[in-house]
Backbone of each chain as ProteinMPNN parsed JSONL, in Angstrom:
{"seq_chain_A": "XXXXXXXXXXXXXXXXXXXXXXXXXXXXXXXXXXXXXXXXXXXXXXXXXXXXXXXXXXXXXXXXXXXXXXXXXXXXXXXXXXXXXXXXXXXXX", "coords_chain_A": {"N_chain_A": [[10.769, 32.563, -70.965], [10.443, 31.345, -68.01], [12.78, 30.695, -65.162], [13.548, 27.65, -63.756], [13.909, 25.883, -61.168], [16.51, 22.512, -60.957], [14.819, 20.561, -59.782], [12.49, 21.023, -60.728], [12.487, 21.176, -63.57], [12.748, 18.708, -64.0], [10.533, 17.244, -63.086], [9.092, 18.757, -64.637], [9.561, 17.729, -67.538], [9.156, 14.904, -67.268], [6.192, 14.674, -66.604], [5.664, 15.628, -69.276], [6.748, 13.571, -70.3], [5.304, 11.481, -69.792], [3.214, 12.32, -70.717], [3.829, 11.688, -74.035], [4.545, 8.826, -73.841], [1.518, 8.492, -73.463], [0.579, 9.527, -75.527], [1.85, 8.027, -77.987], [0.605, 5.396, -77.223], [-1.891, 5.587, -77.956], [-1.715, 4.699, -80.549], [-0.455, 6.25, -81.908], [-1.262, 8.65, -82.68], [-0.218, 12.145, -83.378], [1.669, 14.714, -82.58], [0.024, 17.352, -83.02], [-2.326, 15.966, -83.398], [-3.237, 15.59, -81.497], [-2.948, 17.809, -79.686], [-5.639, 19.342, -81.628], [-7.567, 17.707, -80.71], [-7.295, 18.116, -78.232], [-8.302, 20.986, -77.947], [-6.016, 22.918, -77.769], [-3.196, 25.058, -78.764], [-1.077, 24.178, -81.846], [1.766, 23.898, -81.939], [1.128, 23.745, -79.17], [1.678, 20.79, -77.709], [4.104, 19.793, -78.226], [5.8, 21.23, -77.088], [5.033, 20.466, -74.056], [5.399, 18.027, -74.337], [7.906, 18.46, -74.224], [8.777, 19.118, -71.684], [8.706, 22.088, -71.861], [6.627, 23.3, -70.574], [4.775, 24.768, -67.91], [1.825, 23.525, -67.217], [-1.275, 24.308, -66.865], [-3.835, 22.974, -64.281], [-6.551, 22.815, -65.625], [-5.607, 22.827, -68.159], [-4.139, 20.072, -67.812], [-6.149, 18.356, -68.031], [-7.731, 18.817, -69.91], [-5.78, 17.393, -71.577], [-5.813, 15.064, -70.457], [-8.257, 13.987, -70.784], [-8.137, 14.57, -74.252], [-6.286, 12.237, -74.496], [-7.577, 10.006, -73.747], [-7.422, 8.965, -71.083], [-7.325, 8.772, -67.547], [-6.989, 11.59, -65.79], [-5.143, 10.596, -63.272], [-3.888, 8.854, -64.063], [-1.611, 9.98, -65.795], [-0.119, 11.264, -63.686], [0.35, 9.089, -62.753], [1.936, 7.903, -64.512], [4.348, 9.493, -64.397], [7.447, 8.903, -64.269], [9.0, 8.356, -60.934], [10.807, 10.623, -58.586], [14.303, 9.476, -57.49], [13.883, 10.199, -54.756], [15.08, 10.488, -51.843], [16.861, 8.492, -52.675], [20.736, 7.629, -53.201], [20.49, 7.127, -55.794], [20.839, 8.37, -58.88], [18.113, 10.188, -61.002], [17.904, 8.952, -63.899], [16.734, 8.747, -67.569], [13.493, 9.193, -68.495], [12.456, 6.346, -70.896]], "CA_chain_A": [[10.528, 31.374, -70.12], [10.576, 31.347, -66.448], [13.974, 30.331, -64.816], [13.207, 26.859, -63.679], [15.296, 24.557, -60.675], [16.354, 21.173, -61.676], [13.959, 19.466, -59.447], [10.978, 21.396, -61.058], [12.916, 20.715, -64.667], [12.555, 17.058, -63.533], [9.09, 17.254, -62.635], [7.774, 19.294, -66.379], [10.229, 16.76, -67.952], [8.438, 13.324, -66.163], [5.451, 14.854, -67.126], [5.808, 15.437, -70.776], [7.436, 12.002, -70.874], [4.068, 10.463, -69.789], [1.749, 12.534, -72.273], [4.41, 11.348, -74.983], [4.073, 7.783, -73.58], [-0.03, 8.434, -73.86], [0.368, 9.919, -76.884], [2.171, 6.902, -78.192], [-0.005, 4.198, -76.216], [-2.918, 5.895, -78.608], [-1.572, 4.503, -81.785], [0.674, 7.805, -82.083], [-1.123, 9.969, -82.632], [0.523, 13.028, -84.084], [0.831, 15.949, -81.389], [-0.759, 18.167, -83.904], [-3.355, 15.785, -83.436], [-3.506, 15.535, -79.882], [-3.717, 19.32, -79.509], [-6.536, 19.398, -82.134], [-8.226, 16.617, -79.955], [-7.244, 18.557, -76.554], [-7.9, 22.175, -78.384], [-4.911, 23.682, -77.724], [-2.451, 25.395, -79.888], [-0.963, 23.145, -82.497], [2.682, 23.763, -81.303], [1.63, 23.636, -77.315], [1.869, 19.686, -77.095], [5.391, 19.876, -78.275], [6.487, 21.994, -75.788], [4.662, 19.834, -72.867], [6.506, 16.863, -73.523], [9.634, 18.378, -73.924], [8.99, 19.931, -70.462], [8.767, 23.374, -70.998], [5.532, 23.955, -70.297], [3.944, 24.653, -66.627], [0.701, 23.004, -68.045], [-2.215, 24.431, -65.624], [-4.916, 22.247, -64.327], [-7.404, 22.631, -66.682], [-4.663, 21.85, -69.599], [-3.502, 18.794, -67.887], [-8.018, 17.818, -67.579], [-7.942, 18.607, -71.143], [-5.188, 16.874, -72.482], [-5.769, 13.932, -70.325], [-9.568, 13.905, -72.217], [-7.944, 14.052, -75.382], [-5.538, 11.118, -74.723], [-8.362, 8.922, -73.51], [-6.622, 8.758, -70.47], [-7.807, 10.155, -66.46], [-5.64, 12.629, -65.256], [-4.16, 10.141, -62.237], [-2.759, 7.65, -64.866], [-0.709, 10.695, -66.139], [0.667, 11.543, -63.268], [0.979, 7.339, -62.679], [2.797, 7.213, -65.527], [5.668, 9.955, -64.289], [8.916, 8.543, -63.574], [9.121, 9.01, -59.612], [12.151, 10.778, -58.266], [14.958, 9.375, -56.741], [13.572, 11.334, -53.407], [16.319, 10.128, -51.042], [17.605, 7.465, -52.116], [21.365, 8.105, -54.176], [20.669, 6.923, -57.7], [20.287, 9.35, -60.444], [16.478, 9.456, -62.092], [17.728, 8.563, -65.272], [16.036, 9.194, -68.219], [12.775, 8.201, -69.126], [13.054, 6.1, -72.287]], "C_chain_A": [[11.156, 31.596, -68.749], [12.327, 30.475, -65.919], [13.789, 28.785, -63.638], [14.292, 25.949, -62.477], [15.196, 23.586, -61.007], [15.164, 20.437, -61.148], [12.865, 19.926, -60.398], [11.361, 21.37, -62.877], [12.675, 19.274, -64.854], [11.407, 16.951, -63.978], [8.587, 17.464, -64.349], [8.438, 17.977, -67.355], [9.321, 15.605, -68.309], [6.752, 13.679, -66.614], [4.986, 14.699, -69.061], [6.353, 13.976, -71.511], [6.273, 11.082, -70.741], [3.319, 11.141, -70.884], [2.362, 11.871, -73.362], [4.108, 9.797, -74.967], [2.487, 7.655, -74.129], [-0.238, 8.32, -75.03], [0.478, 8.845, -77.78], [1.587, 5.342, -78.35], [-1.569, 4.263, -77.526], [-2.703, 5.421, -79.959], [-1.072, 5.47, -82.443], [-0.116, 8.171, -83.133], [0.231, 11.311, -83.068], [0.699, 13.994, -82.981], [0.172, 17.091, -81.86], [-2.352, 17.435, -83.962], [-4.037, 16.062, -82.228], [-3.928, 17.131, -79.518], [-4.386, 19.463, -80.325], [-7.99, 18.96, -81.201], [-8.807, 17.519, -78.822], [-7.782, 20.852, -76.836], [-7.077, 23.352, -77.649], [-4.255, 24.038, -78.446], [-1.657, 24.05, -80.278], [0.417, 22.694, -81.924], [2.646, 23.483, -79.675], [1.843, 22.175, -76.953], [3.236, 19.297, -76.727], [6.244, 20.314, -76.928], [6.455, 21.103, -73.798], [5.413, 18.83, -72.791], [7.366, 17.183, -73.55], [9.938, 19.369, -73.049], [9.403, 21.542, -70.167], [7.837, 24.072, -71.022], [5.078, 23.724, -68.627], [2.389, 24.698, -67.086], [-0.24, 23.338, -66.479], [-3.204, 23.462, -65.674], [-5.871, 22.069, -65.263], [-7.01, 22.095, -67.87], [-4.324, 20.837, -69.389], [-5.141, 17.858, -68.098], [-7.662, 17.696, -69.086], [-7.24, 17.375, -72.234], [-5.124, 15.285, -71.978], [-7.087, 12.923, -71.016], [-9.337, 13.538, -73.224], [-7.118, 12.735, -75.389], [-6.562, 9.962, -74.423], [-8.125, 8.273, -72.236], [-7.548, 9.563, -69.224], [-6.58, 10.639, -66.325], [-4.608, 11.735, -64.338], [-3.469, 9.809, -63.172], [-1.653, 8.93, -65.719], [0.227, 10.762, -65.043], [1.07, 9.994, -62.369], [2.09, 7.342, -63.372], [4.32, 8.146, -65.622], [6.668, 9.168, -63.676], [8.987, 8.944, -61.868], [10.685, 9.538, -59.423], [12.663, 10.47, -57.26], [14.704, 10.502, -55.172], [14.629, 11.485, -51.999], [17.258, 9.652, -51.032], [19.211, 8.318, -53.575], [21.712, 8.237, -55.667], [20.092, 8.125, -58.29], [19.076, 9.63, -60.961], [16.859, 9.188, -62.879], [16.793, 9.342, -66.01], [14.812, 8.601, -68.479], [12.8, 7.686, -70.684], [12.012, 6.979, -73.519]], "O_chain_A": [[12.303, 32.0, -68.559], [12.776, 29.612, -66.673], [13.984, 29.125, -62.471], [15.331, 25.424, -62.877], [14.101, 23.226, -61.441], [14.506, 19.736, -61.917], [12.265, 18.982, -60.912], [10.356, 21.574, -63.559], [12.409, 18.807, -65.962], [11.159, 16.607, -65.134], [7.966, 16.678, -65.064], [7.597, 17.256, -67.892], [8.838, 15.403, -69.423], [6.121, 12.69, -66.988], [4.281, 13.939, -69.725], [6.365, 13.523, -72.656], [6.185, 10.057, -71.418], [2.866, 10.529, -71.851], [1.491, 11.249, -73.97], [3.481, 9.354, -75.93], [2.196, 6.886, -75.046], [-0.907, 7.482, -75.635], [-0.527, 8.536, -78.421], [1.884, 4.452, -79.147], [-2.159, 3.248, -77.895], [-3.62, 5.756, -80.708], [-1.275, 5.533, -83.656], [0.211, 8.062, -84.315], [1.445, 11.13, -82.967], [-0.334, 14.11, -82.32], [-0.274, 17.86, -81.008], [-3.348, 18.017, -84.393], [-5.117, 16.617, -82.026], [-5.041, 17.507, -79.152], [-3.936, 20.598, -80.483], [-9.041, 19.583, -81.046], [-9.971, 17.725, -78.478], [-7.57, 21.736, -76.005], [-7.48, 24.391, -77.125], [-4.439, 23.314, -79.425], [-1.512, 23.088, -79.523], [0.556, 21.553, -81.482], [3.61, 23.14, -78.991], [2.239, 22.07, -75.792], [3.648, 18.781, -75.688], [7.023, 19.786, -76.134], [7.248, 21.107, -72.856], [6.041, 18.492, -71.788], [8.181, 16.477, -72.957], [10.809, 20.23, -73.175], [9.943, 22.119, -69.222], [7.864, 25.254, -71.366], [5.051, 22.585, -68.161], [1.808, 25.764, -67.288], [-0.026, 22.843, -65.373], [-3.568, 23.008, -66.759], [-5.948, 20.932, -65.73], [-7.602, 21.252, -68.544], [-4.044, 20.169, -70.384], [-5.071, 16.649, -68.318], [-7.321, 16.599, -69.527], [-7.732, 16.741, -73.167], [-4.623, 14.392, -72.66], [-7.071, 11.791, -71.501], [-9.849, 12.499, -73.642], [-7.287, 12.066, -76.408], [-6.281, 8.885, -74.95], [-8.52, 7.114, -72.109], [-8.26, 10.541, -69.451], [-5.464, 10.229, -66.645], [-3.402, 11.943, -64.469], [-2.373, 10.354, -63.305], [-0.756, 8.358, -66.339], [1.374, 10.374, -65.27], [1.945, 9.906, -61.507], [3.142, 6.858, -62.955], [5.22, 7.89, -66.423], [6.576, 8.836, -62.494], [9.031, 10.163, -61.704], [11.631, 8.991, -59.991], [12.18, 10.764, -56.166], [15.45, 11.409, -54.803], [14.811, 12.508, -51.339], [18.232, 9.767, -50.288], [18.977, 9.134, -54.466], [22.499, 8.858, -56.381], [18.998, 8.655, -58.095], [19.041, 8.814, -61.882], [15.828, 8.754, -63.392], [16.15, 10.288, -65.555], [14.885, 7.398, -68.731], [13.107, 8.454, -71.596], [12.297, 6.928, -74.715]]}, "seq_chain_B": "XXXXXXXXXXXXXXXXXXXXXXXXXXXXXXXXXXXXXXXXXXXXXXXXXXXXXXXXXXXXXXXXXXXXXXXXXXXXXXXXXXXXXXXXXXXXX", "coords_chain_B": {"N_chain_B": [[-10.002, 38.265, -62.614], [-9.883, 35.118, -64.706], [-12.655, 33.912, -66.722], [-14.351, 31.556, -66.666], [-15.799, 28.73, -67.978], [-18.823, 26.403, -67.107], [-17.876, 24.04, -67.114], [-15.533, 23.661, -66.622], [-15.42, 25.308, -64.204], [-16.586, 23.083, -62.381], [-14.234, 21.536, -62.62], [-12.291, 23.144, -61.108], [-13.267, 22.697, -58.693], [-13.671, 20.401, -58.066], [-11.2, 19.597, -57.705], [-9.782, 21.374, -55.738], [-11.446, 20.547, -54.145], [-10.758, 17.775, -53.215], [-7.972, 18.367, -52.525], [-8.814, 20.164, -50.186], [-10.025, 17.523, -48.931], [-8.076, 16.074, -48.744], [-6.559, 17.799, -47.295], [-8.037, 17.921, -44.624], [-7.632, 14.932, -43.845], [-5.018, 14.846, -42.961], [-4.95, 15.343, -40.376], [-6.178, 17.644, -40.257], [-4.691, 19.893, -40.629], [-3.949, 23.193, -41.062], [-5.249, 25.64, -43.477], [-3.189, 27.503, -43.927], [-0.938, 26.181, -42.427], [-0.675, 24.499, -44.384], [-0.389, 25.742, -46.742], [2.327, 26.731, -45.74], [3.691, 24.731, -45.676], [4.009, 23.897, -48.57], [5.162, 26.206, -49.57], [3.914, 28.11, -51.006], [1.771, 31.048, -51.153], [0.147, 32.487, -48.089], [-2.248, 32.427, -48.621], [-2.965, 31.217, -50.941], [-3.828, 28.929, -51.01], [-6.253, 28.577, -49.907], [-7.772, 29.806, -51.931], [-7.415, 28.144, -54.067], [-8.511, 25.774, -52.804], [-11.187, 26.497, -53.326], [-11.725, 26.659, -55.3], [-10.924, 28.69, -56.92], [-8.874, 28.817, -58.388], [-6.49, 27.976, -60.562], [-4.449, 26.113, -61.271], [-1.133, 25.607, -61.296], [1.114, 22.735, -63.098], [3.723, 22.262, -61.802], [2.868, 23.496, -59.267], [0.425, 21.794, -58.16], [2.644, 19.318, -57.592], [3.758, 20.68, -55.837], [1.865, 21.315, -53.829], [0.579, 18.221, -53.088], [2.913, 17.124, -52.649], [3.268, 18.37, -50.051], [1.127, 17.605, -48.845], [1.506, 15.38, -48.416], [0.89, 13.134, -49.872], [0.28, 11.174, -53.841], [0.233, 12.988, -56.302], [-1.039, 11.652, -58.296], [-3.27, 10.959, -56.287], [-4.6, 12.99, -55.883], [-5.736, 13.418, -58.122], [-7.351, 11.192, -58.305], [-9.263, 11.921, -55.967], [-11.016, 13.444, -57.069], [-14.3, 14.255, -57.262], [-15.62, 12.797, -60.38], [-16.872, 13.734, -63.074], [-20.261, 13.459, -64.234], [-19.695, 12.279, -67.537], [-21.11, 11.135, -70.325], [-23.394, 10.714, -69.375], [-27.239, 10.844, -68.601], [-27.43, 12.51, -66.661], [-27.492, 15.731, -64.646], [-25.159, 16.875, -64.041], [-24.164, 17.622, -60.928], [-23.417, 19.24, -57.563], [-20.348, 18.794, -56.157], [-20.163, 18.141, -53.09]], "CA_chain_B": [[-10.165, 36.462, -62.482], [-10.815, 34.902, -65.983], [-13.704, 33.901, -67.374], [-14.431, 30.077, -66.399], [-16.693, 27.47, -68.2], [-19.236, 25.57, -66.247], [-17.525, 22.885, -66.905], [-13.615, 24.28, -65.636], [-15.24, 25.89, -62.859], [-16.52, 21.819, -61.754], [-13.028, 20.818, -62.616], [-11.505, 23.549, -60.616], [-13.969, 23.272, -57.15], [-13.548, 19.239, -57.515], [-9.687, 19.949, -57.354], [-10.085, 22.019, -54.732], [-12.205, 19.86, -53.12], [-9.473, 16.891, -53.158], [-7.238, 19.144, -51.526], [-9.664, 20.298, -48.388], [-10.432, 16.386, -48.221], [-6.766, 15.392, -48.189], [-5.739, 18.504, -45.523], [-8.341, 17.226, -43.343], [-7.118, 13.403, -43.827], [-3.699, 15.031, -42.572], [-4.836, 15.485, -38.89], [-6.632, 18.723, -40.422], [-3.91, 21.555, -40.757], [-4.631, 24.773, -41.498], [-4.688, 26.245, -45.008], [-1.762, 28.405, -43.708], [-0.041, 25.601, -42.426], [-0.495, 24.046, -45.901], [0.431, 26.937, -47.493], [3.424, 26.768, -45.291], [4.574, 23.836, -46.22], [4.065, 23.793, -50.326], [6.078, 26.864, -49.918], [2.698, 29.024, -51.598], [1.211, 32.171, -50.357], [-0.372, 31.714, -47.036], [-3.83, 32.772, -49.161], [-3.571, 30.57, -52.063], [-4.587, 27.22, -50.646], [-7.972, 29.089, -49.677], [-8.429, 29.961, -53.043], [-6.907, 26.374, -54.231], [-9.705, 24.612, -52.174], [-12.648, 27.878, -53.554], [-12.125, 26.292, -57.15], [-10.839, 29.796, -57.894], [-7.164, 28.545, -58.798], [-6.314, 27.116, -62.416], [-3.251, 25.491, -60.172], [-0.106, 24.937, -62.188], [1.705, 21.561, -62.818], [4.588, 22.593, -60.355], [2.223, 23.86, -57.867], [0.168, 20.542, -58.06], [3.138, 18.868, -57.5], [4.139, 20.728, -54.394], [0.853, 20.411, -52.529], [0.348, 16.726, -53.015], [4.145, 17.151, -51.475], [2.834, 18.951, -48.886], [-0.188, 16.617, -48.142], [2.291, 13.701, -48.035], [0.129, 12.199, -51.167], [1.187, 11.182, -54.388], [-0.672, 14.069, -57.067], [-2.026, 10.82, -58.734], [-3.913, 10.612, -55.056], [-5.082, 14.272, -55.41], [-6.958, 13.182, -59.157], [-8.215, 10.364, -57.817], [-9.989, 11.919, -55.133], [-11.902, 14.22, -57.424], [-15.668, 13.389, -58.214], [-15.805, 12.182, -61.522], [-18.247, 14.626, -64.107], [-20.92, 12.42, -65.423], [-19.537, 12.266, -68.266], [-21.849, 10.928, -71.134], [-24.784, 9.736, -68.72], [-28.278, 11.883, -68.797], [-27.746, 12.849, -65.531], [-27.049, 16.313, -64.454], [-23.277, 16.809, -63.079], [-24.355, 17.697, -59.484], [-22.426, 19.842, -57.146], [-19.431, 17.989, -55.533], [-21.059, 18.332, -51.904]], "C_chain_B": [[-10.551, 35.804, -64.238], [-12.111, 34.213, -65.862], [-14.1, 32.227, -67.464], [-15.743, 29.786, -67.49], [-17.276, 27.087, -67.158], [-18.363, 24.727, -66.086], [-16.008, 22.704, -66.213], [-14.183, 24.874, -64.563], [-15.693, 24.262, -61.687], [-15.375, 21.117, -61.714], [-12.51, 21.288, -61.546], [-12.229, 23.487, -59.151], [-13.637, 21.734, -57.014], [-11.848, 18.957, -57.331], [-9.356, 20.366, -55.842], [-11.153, 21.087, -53.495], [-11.798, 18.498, -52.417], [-8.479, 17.551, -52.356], [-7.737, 19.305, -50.359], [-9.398, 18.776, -48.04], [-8.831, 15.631, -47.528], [-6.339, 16.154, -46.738], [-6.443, 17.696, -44.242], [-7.934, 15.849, -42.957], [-5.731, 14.073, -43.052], [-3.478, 15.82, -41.235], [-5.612, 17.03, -38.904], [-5.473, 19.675, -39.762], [-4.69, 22.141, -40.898], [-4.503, 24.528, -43.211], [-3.268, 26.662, -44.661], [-1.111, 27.597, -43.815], [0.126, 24.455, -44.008], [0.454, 24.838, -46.947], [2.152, 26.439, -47.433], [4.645, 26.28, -46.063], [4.664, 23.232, -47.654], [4.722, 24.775, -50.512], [5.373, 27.853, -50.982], [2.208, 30.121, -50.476], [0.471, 31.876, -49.366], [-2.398, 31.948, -47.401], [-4.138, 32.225, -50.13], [-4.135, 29.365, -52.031], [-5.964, 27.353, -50.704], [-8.527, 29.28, -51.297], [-8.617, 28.669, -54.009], [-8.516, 25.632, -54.262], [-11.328, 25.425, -52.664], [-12.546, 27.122, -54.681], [-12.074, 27.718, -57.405], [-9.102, 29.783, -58.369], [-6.913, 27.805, -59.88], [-4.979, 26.989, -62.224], [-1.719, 25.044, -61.459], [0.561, 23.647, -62.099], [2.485, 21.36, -61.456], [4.157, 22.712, -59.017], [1.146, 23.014, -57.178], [1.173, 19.727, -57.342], [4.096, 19.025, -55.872], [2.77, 20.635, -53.615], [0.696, 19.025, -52.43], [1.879, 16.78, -52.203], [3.583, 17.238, -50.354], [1.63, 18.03, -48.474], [0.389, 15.49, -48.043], [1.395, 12.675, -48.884], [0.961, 12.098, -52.223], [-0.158, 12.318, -55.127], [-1.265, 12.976, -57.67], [-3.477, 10.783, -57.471], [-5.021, 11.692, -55.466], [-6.612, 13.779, -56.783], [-7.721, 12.557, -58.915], [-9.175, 10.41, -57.322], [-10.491, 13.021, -55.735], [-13.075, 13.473, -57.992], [-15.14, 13.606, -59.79], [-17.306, 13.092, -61.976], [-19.334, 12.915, -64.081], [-20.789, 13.046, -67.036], [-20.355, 11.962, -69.335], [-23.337, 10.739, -70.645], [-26.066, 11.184, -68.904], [-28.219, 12.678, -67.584], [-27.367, 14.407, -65.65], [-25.989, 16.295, -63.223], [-23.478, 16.799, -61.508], [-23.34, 18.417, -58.582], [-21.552, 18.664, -56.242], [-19.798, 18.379, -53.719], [-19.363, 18.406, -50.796]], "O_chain_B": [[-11.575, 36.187, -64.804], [-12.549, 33.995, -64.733], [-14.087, 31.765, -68.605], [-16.566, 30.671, -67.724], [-16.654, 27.231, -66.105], [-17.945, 24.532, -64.945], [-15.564, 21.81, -65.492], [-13.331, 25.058, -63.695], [-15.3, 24.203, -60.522], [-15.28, 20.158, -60.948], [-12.122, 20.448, -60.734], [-11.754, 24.285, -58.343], [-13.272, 21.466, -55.87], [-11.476, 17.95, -56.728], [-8.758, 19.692, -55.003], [-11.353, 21.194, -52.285], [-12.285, 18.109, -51.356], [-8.252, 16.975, -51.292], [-7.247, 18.689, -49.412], [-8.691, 18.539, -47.06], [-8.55, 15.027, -46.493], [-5.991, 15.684, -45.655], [-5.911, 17.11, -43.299], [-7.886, 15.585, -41.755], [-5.47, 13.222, -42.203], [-2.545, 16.551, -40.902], [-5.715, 17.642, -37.841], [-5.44, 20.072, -38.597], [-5.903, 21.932, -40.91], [-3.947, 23.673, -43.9], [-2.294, 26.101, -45.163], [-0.438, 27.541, -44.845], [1.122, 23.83, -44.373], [1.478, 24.637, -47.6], [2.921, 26.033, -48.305], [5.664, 26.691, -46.617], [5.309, 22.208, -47.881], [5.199, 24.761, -51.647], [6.105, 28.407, -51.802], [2.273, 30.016, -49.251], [-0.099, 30.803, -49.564], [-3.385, 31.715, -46.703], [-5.281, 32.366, -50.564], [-4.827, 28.852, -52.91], [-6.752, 26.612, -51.29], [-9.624, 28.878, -51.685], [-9.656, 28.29, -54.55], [-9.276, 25.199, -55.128], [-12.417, 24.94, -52.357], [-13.671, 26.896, -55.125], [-13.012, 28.184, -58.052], [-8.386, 30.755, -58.608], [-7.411, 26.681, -59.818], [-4.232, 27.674, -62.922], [-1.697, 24.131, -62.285], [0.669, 23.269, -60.932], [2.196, 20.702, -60.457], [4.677, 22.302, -57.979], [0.836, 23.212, -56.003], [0.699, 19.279, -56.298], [4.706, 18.233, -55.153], [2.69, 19.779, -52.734], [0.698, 18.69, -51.245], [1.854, 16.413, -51.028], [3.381, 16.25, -49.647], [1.494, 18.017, -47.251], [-0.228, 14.54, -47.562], [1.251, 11.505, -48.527], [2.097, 12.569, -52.159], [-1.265, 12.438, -54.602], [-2.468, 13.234, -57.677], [-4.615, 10.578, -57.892], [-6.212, 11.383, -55.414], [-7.829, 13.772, -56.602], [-8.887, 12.9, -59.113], [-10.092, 9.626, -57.567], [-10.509, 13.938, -54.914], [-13.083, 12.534, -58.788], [-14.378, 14.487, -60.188], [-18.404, 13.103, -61.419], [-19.037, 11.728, -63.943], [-21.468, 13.917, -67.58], [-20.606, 13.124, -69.652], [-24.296, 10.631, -71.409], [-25.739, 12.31, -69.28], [-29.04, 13.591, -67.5], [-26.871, 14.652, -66.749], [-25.991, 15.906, -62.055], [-22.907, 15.915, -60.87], [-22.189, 18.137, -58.917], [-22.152, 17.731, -55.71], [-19.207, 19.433, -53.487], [-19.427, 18.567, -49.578]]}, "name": "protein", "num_of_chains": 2, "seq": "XXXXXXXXXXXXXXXXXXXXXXXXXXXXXXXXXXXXXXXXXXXXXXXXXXXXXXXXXXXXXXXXXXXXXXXXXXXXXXXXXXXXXXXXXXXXXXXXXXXXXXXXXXXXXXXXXXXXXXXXXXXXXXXXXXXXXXXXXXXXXXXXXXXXXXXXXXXXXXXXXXXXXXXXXXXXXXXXXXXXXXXXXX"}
């Protein structure tokens, strides 16, 4: 795995925290299902929400397909980052 | 180059085609100066905006930086497949 800075740890993070959200939002879904759905490997959903995947375009098209979901409302549904201001991001829940 | 789908190579030119529309919304830069400022090769934007780039999360995340958008902006502003309808897809013009 690639050597990652925090902001861009943030970022795959905030990501994976919205497909998990999606995932969730779907009547949870399994992520074994979701990558069935999205055909991707069974283990790759895992990995996405728990941010350590650099998910390429076409995988984020796909997996926003399988969630039932467009692609914006994924990246709607990331946590924004503190960009200037001094608070923390927190976690998403 | 791999081996695209019809249907990933309309994902990846209406991507690309969100990008051109935003640079020019942004007083029309260059590619370069796009490049520049996502901190990407001063040749990958061109390819970016060709629909020959299968763009990573991260690297999503810095052009919409760099276009002063949010990356929800960037999905947004991709045509939409026809999805279920009889129509044929149509090139993104």
């Amino acid at each position: 795995m690639p050597e990652y800075s925090n902001k861009d740890v943030s970022i795959l993070k905030a990501f994976g925290g919205a497909v998990r959200d999606k995932r969730k939002a779907l009547g949870s879904i399994s992520q074994e299902e979701l990558a069935d759905r999205a055909g991707v490997h069974r283990t790759y959903i895992g990995g996405v929400e728990q941010g350590r995947r650099n998910v390429s375009l076409l995988t984020i098209i796909k997996i926003a397909e399988a969630l039932a979901v467009e692609p914006e409302d994924l990246f709607a549904a990331m946590p924004k980052p503190a960009n200037s201001a001094g608070s923390t991001p927190g976690r998403s829940a």
